[in-house]
VEXDREN-2710 file (C-alpha; in Angstrom, 1 decimal):
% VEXDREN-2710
k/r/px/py/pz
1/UNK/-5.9/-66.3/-12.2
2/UNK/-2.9/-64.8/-9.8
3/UNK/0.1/-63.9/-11.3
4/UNK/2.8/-62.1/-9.8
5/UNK/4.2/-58.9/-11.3
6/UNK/8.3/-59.4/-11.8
7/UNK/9.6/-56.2/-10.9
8/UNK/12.9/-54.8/-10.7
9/UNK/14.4/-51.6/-7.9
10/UNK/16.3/-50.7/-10.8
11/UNK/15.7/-47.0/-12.0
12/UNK/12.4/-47.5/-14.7
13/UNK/13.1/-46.7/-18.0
14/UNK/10.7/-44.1/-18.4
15/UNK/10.3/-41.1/-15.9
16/UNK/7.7/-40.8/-13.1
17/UNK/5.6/-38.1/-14.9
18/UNK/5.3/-40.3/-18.1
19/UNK/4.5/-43.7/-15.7
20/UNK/2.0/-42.3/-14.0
21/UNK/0.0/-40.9/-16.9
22/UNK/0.4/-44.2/-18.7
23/UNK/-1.0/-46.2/-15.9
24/UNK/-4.1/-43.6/-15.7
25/UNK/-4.5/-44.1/-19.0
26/UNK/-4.5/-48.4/-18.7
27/UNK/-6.4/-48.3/-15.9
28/UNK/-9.3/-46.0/-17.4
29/UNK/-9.0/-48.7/-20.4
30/UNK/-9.4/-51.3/-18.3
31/UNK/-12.0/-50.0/-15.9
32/UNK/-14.3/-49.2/-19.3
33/UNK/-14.2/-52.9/-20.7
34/UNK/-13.6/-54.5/-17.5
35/UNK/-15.9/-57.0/-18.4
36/UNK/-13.9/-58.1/-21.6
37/UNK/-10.2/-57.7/-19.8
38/UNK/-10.8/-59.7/-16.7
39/UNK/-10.6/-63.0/-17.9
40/UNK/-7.3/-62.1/-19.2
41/UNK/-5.5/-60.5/-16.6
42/UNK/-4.2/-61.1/-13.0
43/UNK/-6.2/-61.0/-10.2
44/UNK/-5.7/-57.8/-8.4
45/UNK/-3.9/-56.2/-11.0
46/UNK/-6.4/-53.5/-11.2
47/UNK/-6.3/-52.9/-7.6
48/UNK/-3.1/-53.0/-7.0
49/UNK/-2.1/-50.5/-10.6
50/UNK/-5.0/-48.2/-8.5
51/UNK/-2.6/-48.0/-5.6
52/UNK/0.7/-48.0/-7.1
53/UNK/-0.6/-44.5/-9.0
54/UNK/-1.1/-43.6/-5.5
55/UNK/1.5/-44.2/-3.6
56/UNK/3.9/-43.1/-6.5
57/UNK/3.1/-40.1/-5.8
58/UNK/4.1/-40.1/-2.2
59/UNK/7.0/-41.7/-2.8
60/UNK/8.9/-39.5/-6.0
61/UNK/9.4/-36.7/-3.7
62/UNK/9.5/-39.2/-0.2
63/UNK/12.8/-40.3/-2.5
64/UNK/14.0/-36.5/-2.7
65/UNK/13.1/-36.0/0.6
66/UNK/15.3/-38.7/1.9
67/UNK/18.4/-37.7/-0.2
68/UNK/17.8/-34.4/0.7
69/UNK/17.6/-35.0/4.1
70/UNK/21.2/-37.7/3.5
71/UNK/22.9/-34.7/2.2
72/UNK/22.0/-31.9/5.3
73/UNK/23.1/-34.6/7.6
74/UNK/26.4/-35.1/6.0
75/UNK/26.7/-31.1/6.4
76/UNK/26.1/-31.1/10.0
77/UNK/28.8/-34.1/10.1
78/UNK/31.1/-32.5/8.2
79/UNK/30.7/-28.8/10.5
80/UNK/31.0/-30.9/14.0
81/UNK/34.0/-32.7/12.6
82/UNK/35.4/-29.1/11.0
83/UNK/34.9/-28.0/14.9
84/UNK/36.5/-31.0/17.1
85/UNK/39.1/-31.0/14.7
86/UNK/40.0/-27.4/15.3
87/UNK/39.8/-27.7/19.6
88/UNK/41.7/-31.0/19.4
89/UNK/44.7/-29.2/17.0
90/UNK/45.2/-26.4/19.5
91/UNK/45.0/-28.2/22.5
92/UNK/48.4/-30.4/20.8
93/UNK/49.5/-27.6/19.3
94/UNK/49.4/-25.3/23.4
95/UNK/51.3/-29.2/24.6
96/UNK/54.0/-29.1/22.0
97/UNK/54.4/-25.1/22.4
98/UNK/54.9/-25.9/26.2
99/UNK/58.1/-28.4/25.4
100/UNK/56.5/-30.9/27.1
101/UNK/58.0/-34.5/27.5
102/UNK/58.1/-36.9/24.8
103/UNK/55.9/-39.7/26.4
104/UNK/53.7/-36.8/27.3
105/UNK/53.6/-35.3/23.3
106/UNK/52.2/-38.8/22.6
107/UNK/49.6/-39.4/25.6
108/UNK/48.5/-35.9/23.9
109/UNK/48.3/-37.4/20.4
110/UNK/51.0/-35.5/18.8
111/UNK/52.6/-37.0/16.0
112/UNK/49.5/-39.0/15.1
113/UNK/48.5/-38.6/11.6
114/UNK/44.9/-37.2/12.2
115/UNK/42.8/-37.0/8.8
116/UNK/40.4/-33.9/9.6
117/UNK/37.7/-35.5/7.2
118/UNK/37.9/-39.0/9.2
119/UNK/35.5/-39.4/11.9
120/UNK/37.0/-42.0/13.4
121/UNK/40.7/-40.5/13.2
122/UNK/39.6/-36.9/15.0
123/UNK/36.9/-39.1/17.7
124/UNK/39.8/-41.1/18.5
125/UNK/42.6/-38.3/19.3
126/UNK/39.8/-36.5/21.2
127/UNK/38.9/-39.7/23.2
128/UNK/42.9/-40.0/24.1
129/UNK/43.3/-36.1/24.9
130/UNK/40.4/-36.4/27.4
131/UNK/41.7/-39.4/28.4
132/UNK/44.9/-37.8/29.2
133/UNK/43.9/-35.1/31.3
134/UNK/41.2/-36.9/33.3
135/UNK/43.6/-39.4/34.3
136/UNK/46.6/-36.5/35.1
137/UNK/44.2/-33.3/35.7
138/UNK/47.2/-31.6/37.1
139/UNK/49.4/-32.1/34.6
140/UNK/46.4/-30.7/32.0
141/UNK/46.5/-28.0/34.4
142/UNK/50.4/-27.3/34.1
143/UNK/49.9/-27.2/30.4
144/UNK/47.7/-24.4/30.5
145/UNK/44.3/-26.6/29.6
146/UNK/41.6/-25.4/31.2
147/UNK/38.5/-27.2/32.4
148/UNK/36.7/-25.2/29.8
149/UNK/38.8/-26.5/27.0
150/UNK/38.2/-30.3/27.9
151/UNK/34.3/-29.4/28.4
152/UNK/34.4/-27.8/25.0
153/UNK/36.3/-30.8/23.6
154/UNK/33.7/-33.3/25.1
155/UNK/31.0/-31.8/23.7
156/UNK/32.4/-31.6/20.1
157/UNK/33.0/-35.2/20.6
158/UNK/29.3/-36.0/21.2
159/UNK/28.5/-33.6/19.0
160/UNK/30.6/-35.7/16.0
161/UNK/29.2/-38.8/17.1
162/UNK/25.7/-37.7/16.8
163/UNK/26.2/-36.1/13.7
164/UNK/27.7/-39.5/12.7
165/UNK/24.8/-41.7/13.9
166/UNK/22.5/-39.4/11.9
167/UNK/23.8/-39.0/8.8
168/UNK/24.2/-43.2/8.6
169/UNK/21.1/-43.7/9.6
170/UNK/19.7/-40.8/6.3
171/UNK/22.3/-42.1/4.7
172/UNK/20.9/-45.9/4.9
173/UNK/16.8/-44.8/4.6
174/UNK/17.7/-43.2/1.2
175/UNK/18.3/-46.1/-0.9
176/UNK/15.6/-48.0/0.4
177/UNK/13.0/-44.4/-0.2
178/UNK/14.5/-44.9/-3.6
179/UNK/14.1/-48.1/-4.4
180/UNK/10.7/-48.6/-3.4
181/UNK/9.9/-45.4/-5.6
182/UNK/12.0/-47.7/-8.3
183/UNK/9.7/-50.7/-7.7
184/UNK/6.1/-48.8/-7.8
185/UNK/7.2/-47.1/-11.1
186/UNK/8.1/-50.4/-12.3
187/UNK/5.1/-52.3/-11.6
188/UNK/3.1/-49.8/-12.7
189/UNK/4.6/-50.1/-16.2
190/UNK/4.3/-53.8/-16.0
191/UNK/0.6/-53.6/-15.2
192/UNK/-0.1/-51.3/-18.5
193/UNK/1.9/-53.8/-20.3
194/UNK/-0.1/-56.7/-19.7
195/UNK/-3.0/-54.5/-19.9
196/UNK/-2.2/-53.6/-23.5
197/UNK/-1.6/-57.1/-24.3
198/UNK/-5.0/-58.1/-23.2
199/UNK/-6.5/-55.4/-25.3
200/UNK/-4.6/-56.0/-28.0
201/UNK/-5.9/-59.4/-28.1
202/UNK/-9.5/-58.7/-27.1
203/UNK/-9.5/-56.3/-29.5
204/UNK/-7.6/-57.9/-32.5
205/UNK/-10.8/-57.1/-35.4
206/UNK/-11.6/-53.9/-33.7
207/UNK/-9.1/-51.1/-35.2
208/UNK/-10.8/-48.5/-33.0
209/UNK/-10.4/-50.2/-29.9
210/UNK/-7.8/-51.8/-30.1
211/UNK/-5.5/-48.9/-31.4
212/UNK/-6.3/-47.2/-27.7
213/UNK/-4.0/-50.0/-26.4
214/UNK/-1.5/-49.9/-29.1
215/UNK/-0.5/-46.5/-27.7
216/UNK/0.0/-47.6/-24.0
217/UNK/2.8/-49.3/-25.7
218/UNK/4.1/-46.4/-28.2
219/UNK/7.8/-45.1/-28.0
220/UNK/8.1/-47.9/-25.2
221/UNK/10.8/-49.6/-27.6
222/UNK/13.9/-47.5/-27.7
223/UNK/15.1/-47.5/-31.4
224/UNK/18.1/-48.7/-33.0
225/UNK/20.2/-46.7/-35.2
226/UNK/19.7/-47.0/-38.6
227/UNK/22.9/-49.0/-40.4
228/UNK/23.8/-48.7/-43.3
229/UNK/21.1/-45.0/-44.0
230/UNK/21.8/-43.0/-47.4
231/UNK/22.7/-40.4/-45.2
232/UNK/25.6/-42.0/-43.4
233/UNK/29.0/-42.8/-46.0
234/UNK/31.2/-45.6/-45.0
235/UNK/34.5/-44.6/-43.4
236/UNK/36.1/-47.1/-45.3
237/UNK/34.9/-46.8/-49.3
238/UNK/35.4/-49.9/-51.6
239/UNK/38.2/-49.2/-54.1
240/UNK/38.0/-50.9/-57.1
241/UNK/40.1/-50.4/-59.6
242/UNK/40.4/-51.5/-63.8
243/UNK/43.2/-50.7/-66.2
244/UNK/42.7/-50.6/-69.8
245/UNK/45.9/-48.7/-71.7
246/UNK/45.9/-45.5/-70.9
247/UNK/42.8/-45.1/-68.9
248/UNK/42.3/-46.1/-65.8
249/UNK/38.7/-46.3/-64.4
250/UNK/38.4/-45.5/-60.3
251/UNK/34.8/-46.8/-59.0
252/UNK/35.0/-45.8/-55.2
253/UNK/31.9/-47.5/-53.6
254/UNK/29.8/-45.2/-51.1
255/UNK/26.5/-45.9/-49.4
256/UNK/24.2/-44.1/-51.8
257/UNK/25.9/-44.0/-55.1
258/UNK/29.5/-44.2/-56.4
259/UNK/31.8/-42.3/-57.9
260/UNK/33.2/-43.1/-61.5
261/UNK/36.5/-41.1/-62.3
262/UNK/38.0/-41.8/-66.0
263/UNK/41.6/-40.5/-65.8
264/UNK/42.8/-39.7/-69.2
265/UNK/46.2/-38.6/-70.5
266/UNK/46.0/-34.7/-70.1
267/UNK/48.7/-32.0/-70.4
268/UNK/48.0/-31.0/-66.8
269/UNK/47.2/-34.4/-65.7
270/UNK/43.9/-33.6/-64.1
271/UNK/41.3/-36.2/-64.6
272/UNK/37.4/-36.1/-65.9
273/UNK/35.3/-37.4/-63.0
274/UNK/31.7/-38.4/-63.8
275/UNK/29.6/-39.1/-60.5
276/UNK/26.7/-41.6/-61.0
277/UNK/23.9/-42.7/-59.0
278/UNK/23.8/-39.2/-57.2
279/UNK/21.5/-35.8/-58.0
END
């Protein structure tokens, strides 16, 4: 018999520490009365529960790993951007200082709207700037900008680009890390279930045994809250209310007992209140 385990790459609803003890504990079950389980699970699901405890835990901190690794590489993005950015704003800034022509203000970029944070906005006003003064060196040259300035502009712009390339690619390998973590944990948990329900079966007359495979199964459930508890009054009490000359009998329903207040003609006016069905 071969069934497939539907699994999910959703995050399990148990943690990884709690998994991977349960499925210990189902396969040791199922190892000791292999004999009597077999016919009533899948083939391989022994074998593959076996490696799934395994490879879980390479791949709990493989997940960390790769977010870890997702978040340094959007550091070193964010400190070669930080840098280019910081070049590229002077070089404009020497240009428009100099009182240079207008149509030469915008070869340079200025008056763009640069977001410092963008990668393609600051590789873009670098790739015109260089532009500029490779096509006009002397004119680069007129405007103070050095060859040292464009060599330390080029390489922020490789620098930014493979920052970029880098922290895509972390970015892209964490998900998948984290969803194959997602799927182990879930199969495993799918394996002890079916286990359980084998032994649960097998082992319907046999309280002993069968209350090992009861547990796999324990606190899986999450529970509902109680409605309706003694401990919890309704926000909104039932009022009923009975007139009878001058007394007037007040029965406010709560969850747990009621409240019976006789109001009788007094001099101060304050009624007698008798509480039933509470200590």
């Amino acid at each position: 018999m071969t069934v497939a385990l539907i699994v999910k790459s959703t995050l399990p609803a148990r943690d990884f520490t709690t998994i991977t003890q349960l499925g210990l504990k189902a396969l040791n079950l199922v190892v000791t009365h292999a004999a009597a389980l077999g016919p009533r699970l899948p083939e391989g699901l022994v074998e593959g529960l076996s490696e799934d405890i395994e490879k879980l835990g390479e791949a709990v901190p493989g997940a960390k790993q790769a977010r870890s690794e997702a978040i340094a590489a959007t550091s070193a993005q964010n400190v070669a951007l930080e840098y280019g950015h910081a070049q590229m704003q002077q070089i404009r800034a020497a240009v428009r200082r100099a009182k240079a022509p207008a149509d030469v203000m915008r070869a340079y970029g200025i008056g763009q709207k640069v977001n410092k944070t963008n990668v393609r906005d600051v590789k873009a006003t670098i790739q015109q700037i260089l532009g500029r003064a490779k096509e006009d060196p002397a004119e680069a040259a007129s405007l103070g900008i050095l060859e040292k300035d464009l060599d330390g502009l080029a390489q922020a712009l490789v620098a930014i680009t493979n920052a970029d390339a880098m922290q895509e690619q972390k970015r892209a390998n964490a998900p998948v890390t984290t969803q194959e973590r997602n799927r182990r944990g879930n199969r495993i948990l799918a394996a002890v279930a079916r286990i359980e329900g084998a032994g649960r079966m097998e082992f319907a007359n046999d309280e002993a045994n069968r209350a090992s495979f009861e547990a796999l199964g324990a606190g899986a459930r999450k529970r509902k809250r109680a409605v309706g508890s003694a401990a919890e009054v309704s926000r909104e009490p039932r009022v009923l209310e009975h007139s009878s000359g001058a007394e007037q009998e007040v029965a406010v329903g709560l969850q747990g007992g009621h409240q019976k207040v006789d109001q009788h003609a007094h001099p101060g006016g304050l009624p007698q209140v008798a509480v039933h069905g509470q200590p």
